[in-house]
C-alpha positions in Angstrom: 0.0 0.0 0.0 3.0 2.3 0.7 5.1 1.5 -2.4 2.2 3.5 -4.8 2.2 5.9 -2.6 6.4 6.7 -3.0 5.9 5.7 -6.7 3.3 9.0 -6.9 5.6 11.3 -5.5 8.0 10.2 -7.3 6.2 10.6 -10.6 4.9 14.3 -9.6 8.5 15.3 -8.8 10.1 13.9 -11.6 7.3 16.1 -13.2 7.7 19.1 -11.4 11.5 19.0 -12.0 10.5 18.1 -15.7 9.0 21.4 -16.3 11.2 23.4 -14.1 14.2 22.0 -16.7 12.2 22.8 -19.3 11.9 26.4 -18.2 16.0 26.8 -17.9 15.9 24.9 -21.7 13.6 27.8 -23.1 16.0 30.5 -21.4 19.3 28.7 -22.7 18.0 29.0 -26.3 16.9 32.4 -25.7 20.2 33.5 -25.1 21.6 31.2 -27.7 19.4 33.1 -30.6 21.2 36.3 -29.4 24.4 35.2 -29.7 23.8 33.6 -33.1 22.0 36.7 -33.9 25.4 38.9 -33.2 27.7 36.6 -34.1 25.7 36.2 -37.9 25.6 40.1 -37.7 29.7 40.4 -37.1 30.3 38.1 -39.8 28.3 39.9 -42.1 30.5 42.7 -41.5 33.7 41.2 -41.2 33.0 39.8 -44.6 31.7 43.5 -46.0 35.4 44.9 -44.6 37.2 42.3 -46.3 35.3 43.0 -49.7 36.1 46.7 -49.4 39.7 46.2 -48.3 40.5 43.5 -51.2 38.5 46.0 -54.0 40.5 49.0 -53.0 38.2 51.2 -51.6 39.8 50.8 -48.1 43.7 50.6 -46.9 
């Protein structure tokens, strides 16, 4: 009679650590999109420099 009674909380904090993971998962990607975000953005501009610099326009 005990044992589903251990099993139960078990199972609701497995779910309540579940969705408190999924929470920190949603922030991690978050932050993630930012940095893609700048990083695709330096690139970009990185490459543009290089363009100028190799057609003459800049020293």
């Amino acid at each position: 009679m005990v044992a589903p009674l251990i099993w139960a909380g078990v199972a609701l904090g497995g779910l309540y650590l579940g969705g408190k993971a999924m929470n920190e998962v949603g922030e991690t990607v978050d932050g993630t999109a930012k940095l893609v975000k700048w990083a695709t953005a330096g690139g970009a501009l990185y490459v543009s420099y290089r363009a100028l610099q190799s057609g003459g326009v800049l020293k």
